[in-house]
ChimeraX commands (.cxc) that place a marker at each C-alpha (Angstrom):
marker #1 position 97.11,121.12,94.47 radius 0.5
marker #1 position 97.72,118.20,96.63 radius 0.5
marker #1 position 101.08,115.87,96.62 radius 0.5
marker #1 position 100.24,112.72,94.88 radius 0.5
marker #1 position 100.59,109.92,97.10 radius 0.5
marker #1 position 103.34,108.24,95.30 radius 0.5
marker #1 position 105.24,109.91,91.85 radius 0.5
marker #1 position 107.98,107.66,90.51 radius 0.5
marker #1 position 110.37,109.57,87.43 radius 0.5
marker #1 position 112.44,108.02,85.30 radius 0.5
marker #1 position 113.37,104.90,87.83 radius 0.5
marker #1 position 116.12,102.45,86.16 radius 0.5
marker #1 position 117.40,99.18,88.07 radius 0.5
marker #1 position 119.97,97.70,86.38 radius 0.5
marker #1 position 120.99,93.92,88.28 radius 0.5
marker #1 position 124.64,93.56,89.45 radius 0.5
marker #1 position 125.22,91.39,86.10 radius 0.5
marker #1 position 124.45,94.25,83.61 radius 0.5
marker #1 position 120.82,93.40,82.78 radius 0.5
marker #1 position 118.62,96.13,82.98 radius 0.5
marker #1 position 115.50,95.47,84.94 radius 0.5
marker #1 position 113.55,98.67,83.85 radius 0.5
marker #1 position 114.48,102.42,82.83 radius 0.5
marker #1 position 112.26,105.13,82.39 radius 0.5
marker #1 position 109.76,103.74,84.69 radius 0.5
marker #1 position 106.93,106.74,85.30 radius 0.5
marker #1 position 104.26,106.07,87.84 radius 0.5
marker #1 position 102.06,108.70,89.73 radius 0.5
marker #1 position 99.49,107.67,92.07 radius 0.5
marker #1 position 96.57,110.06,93.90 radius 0.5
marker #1 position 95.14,109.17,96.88 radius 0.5
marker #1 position 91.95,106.40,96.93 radius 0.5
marker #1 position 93.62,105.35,93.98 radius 0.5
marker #1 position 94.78,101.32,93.54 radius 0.5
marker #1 position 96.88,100.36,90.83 radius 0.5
marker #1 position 98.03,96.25,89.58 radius 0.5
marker #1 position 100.80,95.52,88.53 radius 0.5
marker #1 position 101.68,92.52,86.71 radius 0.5
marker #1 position 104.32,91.54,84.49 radius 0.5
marker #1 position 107.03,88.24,83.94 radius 0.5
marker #1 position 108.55,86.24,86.61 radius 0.5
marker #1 position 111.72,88.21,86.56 radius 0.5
marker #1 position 110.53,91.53,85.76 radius 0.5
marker #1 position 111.30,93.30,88.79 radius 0.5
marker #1 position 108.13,93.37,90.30 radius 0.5
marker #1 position 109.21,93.20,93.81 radius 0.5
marker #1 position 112.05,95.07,93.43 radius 0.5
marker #1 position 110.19,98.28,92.22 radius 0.5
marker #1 position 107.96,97.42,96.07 radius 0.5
marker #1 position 111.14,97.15,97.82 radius 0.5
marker #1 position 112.84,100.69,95.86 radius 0.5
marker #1 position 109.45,102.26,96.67 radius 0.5
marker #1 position 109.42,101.08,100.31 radius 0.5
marker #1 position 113.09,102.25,100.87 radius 0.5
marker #1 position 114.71,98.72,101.20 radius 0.5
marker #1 position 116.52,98.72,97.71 radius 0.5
marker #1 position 117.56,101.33,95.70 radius 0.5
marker #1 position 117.47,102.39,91.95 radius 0.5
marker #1 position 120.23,102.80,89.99 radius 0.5
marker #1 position 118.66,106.62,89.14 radius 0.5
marker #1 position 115.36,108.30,89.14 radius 0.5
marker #1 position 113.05,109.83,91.66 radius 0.5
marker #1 position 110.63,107.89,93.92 radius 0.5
marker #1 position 108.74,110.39,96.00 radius 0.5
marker #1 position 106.28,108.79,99.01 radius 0.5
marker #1 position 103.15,111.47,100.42 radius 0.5
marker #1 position 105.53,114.46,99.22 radius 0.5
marker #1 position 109.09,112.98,101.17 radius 0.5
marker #1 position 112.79,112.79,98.58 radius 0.5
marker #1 position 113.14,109.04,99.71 radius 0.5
marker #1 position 116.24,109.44,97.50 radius 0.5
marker #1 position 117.46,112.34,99.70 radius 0.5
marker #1 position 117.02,110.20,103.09 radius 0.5
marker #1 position 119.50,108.75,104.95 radius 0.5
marker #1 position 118.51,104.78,106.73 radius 0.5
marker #1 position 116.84,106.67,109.85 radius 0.5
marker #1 position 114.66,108.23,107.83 radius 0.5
marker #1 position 113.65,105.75,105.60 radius 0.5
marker #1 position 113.01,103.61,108.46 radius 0.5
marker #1 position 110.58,106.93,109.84 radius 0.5
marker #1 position 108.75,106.87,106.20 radius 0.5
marker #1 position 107.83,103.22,105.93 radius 0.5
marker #1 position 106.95,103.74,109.61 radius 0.5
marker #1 position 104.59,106.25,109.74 radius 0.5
marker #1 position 103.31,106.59,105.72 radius 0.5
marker #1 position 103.73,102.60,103.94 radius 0.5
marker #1 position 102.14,99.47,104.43 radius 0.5
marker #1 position 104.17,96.87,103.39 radius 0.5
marker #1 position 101.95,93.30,102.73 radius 0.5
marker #1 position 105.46,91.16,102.17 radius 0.5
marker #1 position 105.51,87.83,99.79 radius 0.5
marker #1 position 107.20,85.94,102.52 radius 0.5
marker #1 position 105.13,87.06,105.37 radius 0.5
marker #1 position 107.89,88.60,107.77 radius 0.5
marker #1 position 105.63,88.04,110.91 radius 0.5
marker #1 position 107.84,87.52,114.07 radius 0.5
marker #1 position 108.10,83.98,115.19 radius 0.5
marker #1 position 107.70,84.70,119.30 radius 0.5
marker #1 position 105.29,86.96,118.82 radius 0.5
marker #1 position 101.43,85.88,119.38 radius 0.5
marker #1 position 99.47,86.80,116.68 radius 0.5
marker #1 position 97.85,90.12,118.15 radius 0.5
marker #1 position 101.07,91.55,119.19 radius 0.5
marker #1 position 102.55,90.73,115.65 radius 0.5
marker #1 position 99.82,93.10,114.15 radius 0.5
marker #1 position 100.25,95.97,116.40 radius 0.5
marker #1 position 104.11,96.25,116.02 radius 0.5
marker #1 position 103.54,99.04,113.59 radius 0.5
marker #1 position 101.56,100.89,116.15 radius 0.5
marker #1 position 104.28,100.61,119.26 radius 0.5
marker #1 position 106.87,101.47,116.51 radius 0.5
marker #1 position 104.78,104.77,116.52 radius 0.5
marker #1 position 104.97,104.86,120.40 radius 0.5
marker #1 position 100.87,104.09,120.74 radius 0.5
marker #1 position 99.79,103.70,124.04 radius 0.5
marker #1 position 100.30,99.46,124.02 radius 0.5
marker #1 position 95.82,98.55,125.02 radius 0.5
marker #1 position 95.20,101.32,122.22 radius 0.5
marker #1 position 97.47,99.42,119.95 radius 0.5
marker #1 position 96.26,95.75,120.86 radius 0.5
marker #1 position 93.02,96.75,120.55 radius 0.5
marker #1 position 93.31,98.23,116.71 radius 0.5
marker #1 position 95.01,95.15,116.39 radius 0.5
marker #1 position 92.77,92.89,117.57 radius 0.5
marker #1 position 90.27,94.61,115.18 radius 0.5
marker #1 position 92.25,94.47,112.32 radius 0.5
marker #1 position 92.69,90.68,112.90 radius 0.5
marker #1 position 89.30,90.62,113.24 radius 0.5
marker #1 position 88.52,91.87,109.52 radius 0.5
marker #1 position 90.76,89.36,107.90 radius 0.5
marker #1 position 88.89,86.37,109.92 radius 0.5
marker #1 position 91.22,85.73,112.94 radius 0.5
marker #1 position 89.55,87.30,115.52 radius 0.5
marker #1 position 89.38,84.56,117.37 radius 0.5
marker #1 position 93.16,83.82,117.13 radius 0.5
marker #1 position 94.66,86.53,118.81 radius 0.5
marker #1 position 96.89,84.72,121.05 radius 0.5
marker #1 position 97.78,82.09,118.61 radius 0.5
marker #1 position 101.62,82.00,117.64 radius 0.5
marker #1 position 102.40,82.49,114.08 radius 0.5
marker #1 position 103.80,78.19,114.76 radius 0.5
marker #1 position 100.25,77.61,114.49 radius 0.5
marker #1 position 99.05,79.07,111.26 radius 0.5
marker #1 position 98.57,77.81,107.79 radius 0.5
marker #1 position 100.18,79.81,104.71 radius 0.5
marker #1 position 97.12,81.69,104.58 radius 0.5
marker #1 position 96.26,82.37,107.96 radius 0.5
marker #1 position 100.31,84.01,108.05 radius 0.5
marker #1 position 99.16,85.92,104.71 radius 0.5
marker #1 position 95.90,87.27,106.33 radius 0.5
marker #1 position 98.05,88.25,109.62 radius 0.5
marker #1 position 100.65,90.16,107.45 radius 0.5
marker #1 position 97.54,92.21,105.65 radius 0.5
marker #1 position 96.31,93.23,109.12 radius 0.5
marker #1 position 99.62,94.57,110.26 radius 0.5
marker #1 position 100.02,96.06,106.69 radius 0.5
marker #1 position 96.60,98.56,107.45 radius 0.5
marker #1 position 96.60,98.51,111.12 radius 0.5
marker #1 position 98.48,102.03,111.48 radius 0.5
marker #1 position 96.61,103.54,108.53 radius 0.5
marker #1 position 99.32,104.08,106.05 radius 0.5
marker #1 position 99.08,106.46,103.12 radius 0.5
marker #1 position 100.70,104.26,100.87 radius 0.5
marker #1 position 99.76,100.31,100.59 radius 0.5
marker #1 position 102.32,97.80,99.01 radius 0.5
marker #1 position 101.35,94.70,98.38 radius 0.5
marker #1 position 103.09,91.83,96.90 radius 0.5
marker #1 position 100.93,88.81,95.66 radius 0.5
marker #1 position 98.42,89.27,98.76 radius 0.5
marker #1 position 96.58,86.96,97.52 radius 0.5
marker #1 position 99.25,83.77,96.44 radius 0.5
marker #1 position 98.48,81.27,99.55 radius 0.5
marker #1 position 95.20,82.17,100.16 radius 0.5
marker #1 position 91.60,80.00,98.55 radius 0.5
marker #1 position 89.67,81.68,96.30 radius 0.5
marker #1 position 86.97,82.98,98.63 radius 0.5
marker #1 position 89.02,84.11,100.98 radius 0.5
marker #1 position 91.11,85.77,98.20 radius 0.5
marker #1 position 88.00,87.78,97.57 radius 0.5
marker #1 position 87.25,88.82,100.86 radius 0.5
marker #1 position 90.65,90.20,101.67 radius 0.5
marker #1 position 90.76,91.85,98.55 radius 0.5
marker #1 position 88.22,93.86,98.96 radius 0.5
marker #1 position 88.78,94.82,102.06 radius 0.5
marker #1 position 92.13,96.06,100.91 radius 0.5
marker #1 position 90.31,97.71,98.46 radius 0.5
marker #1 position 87.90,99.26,100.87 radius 0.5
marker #1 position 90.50,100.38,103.17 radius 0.5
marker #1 position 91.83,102.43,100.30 radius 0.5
marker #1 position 88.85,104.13,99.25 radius 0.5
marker #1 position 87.83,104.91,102.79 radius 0.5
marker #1 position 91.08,106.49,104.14 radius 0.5
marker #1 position 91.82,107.98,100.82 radius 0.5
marker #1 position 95.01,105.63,100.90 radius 0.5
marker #1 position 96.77,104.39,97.86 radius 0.5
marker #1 position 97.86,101.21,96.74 radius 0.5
marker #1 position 100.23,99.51,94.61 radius 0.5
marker #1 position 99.22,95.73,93.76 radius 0.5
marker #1 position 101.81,93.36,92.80 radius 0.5
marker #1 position 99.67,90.07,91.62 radius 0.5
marker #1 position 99.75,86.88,89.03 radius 0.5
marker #1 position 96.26,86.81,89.39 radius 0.5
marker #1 position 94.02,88.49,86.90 radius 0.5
marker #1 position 91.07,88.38,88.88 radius 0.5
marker #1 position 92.97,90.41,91.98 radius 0.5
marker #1 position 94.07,92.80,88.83 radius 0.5
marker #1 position 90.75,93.33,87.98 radius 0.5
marker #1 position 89.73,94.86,90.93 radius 0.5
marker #1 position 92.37,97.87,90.40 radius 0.5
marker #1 position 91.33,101.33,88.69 radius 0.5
marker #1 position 94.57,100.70,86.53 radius 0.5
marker #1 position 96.17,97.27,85.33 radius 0.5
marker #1 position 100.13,98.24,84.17 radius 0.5
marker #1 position 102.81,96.09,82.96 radius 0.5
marker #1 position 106.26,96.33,83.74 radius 0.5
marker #1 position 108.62,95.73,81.05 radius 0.5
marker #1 position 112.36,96.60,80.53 radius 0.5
marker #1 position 111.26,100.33,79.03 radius 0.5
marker #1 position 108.94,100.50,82.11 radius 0.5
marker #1 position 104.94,100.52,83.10 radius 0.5
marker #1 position 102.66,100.06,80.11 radius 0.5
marker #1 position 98.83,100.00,79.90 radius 0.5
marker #1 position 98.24,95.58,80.50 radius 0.5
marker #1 position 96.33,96.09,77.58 radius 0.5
marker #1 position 98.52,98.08,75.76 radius 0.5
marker link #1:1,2 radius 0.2
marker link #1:2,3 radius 0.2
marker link #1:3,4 radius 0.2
marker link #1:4,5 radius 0.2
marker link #1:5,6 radius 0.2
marker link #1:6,7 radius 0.2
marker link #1:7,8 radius 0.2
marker link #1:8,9 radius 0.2
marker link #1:9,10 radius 0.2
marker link #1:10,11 radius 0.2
marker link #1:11,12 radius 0.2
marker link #1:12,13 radius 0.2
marker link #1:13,14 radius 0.2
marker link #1:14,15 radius 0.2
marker link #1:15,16 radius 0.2
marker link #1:16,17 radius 0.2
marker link #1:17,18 radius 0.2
marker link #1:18,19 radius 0.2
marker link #1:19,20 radius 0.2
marker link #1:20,21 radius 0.2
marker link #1:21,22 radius 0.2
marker link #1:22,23 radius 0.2
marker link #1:23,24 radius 0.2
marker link #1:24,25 radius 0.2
marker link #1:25,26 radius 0.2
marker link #1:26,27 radius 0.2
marker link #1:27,28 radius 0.2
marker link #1:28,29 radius 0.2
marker link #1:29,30 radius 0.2
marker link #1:30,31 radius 0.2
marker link #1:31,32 radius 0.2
marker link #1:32,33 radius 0.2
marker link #1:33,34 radius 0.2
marker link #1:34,35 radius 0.2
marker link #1:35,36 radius 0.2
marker link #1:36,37 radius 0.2
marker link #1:37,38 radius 0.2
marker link #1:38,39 radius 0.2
marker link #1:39,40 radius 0.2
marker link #1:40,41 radius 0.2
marker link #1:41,42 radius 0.2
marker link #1:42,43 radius 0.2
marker link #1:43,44 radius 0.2
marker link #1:44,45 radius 0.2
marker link #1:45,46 radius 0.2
marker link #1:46,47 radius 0.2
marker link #1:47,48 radius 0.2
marker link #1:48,49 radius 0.2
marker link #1:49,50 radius 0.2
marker link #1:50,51 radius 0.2
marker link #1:51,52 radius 0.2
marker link #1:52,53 radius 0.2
marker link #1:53,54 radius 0.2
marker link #1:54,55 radius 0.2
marker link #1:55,56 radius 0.2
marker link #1:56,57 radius 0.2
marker link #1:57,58 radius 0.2
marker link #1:58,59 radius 0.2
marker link #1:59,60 radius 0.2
marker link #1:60,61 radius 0.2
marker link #1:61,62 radius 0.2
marker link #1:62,63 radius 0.2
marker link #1:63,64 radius 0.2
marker link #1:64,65 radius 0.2
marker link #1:65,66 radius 0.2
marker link #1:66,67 radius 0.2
marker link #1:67,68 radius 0.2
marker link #1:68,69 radius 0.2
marker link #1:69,70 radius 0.2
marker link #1:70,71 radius 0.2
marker link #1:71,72 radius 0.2
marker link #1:72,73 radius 0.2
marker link #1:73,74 radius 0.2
marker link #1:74,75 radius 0.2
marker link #1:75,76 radius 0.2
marker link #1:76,77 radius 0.2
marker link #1:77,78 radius 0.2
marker link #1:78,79 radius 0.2
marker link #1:79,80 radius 0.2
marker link #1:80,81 radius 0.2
marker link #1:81,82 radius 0.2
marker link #1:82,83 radius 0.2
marker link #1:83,84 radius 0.2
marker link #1:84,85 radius 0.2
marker link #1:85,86 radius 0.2
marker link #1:86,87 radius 0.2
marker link #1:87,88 radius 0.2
marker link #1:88,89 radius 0.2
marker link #1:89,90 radius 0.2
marker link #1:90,91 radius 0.2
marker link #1:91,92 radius 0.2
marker link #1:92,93 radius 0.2
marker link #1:93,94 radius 0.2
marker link #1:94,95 radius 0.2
marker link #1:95,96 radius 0.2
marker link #1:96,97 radius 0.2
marker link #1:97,98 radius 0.2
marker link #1:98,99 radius 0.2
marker link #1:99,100 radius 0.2
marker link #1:100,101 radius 0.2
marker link #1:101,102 radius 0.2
marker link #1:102,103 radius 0.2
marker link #1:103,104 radius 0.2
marker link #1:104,105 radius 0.2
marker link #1:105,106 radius 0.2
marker link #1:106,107 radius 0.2
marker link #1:107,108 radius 0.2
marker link #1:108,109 radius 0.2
marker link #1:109,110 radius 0.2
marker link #1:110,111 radius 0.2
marker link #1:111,112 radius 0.2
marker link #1:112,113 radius 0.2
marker link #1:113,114 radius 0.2
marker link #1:114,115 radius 0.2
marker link #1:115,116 radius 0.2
marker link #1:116,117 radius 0.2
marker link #1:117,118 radius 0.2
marker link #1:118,119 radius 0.2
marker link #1:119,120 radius 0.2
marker link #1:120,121 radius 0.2
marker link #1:121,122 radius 0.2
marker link #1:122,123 radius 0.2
marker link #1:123,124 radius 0.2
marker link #1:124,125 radius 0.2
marker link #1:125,126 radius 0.2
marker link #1:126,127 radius 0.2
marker link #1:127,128 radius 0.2
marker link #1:128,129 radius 0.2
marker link #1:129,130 radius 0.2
marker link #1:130,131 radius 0.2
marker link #1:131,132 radius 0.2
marker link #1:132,133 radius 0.2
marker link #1:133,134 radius 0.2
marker link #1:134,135 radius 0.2
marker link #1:135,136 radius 0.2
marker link #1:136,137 radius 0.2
marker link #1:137,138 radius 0.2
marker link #1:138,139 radius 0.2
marker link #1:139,140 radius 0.2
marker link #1:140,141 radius 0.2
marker link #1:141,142 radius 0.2
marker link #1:142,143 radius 0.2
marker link #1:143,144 radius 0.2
marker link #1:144,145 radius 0.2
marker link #1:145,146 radius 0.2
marker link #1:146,147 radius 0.2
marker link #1:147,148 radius 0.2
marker link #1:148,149 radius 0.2
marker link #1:149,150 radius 0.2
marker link #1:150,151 radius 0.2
marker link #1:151,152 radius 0.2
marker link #1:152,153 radius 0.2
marker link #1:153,154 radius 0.2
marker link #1:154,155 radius 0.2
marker link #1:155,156 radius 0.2
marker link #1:156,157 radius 0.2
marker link #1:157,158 radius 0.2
marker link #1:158,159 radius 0.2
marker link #1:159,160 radius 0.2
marker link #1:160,161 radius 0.2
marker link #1:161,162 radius 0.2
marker link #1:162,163 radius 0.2
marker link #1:163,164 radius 0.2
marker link #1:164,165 radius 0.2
marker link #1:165,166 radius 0.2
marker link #1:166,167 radius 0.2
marker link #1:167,168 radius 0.2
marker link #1:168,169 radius 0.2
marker link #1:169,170 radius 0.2
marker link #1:170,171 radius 0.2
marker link #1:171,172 radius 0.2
marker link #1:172,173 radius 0.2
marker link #1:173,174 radius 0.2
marker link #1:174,175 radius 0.2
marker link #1:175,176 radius 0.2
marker link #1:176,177 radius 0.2
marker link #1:177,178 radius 0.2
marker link #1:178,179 radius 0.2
marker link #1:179,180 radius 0.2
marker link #1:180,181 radius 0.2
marker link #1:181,182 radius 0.2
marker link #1:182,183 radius 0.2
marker link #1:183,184 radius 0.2
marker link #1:184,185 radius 0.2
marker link #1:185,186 radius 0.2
marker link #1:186,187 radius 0.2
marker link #1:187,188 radius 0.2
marker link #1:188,189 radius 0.2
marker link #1:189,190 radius 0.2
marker link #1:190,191 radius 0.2
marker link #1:191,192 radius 0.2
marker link #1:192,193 radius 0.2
marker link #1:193,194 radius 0.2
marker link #1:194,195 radius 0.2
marker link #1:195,196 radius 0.2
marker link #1:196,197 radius 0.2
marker link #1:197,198 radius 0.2
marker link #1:198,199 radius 0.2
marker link #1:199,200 radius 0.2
marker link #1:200,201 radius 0.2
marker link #1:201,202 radius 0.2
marker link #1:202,203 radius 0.2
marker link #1:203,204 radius 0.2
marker link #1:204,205 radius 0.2
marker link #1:205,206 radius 0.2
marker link #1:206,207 radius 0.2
marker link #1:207,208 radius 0.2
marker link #1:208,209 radius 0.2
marker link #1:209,210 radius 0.2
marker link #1:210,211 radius 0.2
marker link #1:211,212 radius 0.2
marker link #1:212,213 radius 0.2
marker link #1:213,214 radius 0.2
marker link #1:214,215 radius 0.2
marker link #1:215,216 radius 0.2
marker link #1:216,217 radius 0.2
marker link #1:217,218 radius 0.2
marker link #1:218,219 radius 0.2
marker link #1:219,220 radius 0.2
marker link #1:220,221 radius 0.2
marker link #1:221,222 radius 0.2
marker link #1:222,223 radius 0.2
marker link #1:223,224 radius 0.2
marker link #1:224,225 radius 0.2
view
């Protein structure tokens, strides 16, 4: 049987104060599978991204990414995971300031040691399907809130990650353009056979996952539930 793309057991995060973010937090996701999450300010929404993505870590608990122990890796090869298997759509953007826009988006793939045209190129496509195809050598200086939010969803798919994270990808952007991107993240997923993991306020963005969950202190619940 395959290796789910992502299987989280019994994740606590306790904050350095004593109060307990989550425990027993369960989560298994299967590839072409896209899951919301929503939840409280507070709640520890993009702290489960970040302990899933290797930048933070749980207090105990097992987080395993397209069959990898993240627990068991050292920083290198955390770094190698989010490399080669995540997608990581960031709240504040994270897109490099001397950078033009086209060479911000292909990062992932010179990470990977791509030749650098076969790289631009995917990028420039990529930039492309989120509407800034015609920006390309635009510095990130130049860009509205949303036009930094669509960049940072093109470099999020641009190396075809197993595993999207996404972390309100939808918070600057208007509400058509919301749509669009959203369904192209949720394209991406079904056609690579990708997963993703949706952080999001918004219930329409929710309501485009196969599964809404809550987080909570005693971990994910059904959003109806």
């Amino acid at each position: 049987m395959r290796e789910p793309v992502l299987r989280l057991t019994s994740l606590a995060k306790v904050l350095p104060g004593g109060r307990r973010l989550f425990g027993g937090l369960a989560l298994t996701l299967e590839a072409g599978e896209h899951v919301a999450i929503r939840g409280e300010s507070g709640a520890g929404k993009s702290t489960l991204l970040n302990i899933i993505a290797g930048l933070d870590t749980a207090d105990s608990g097992e987080v395993m990414v397209a069959g990898t122990d993240l627990v068991r890796l050292d920083e290198v090869g955390r770094t190698a995971l989010r490399r080669d298997a995540i997608g990581f759509v960031f709240q504040a953007f994270h897109i490099l300031p001397h950078l033009d826009l086209v060479r911000n988006v292909a990062f992932p793939l010179i990470l990977q040691k791509q030749p650098r045209a076969v790289a631009l190129v995917r990028a420039g496509e990529m930039l492309d399907a989120v509407g800034l195809g015609d920006r390309l050598s635009s510095y990130p200086r130049e860009l509205s809130g949303g036009e930094l939010q669509r960049v940072a969803i093109a470099r999020a798919l641009v190396h075809a990650p197993r595993l999207i994270l996404a972390d309100e990808p939808t918070g600057n952007l208007d509400p058509d353009t919301a749509a669009h991107v959203i369904a192209l993240l949720g394209r991406t997923v079904r056609e690579r056979g990708a997963a993703m993991l949706l952080v999001t306020h918004s219930p329409l963005a929710a309501a485009t996952a196969d599964r809404q969950l809550m987080l909570t202190p005693h971990g994910l619940v059904p959003a109806d539930g």
